[in-house]
C-alpha positions in Angstrom: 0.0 0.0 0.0 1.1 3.5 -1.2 0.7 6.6 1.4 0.7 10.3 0.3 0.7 12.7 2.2 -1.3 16.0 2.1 -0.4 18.5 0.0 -3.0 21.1 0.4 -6.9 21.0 1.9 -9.7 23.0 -0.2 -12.9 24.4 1.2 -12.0 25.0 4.9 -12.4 27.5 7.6 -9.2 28.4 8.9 -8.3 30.1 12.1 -5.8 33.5 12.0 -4.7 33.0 15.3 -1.6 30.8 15.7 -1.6 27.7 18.3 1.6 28.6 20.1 3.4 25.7 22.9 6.2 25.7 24.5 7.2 29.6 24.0 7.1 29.0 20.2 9.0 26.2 19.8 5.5 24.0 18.6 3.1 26.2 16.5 0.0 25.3 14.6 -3.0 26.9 12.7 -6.6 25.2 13.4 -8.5 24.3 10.6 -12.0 22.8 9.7 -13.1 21.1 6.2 -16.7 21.6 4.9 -17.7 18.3 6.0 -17.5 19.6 9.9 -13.5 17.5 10.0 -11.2 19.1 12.0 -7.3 19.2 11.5 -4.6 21.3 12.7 -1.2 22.2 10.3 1.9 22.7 12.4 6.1 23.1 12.8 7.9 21.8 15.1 11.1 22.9 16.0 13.8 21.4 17.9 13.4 20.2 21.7 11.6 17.2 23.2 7.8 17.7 24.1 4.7 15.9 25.4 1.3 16.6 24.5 -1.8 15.7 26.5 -5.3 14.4 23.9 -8.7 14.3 24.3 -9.7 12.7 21.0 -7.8 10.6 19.2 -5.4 11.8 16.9 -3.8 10.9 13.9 0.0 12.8 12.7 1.0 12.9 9.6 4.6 14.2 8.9 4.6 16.5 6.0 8.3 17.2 6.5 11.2 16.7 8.4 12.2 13.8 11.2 11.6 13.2 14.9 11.2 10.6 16.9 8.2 9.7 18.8 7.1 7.5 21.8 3.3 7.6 22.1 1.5 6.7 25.8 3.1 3.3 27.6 4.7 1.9 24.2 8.1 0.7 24.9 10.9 3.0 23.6 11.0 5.7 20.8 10.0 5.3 16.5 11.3 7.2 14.2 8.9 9.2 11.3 9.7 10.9 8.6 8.0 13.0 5.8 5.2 10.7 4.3 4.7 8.9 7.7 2.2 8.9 10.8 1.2 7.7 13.5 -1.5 7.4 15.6 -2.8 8.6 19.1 -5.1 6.9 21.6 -7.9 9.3 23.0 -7.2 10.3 26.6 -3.7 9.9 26.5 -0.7 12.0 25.1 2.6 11.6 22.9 6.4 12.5 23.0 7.6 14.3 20.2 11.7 15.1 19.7 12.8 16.8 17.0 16.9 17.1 16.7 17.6 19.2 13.5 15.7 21.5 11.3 11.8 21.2 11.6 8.9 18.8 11.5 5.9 20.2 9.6 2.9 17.9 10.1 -1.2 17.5 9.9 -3.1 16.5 13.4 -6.4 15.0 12.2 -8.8 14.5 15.2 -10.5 11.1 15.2 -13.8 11.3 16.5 
């Protein structure tokens, strides 16, 4: 099976106001598609951080590398650009980004 990634969402209410997290280091725009699904398109820069969810989420890396443990898994998985991964609801994710920049789409599961 072939993924590819998003390159670009039509039709959507988008939000002017950045998302910022951890004094810049993580920001994101919120946006909503016409069929009521709502995403979020972000950077990351370099650090290591943790993110609490409510809903289930699923990351897609757009660009860049990090390495990511999600909830009790054992150890840490590497993603790149044209990779995800998923997050249970009610839990959270690591995220560590060493060089450059991670761009990514959050897409909440419902």
């Amino acid at each position: 099976m072939t993924y590819q990634s998003p390159q670009e969402f039509s039709a959507a209410t988008v939000a002017c106001k950045a998302n910022l997290y951890f004094d810049g280091q993580v920001v994101s725009h919120s946006l909503t598609l016409v069929n009521g699904e709502k995403k979020t398109l972000g950077v990351v820069f370099p650090g290591l951080y943790r993110f609490e969810t409510n809903a289930a989420e699923k990351m897609e890396i757009i660009a860049g590398q990090c390495k990511v443990k999600v909830a009790d898994q054992d150890g840490w998985i590497g993603f790149e650009a044209g990779t995800w991964f998923d997050v249970p609801a009610k839990s959270y994710f690591e995220i560590e980004v060493m060089d450059g920049s991670v761009e990514y789409v959050c897409s909440y599961i419902a």
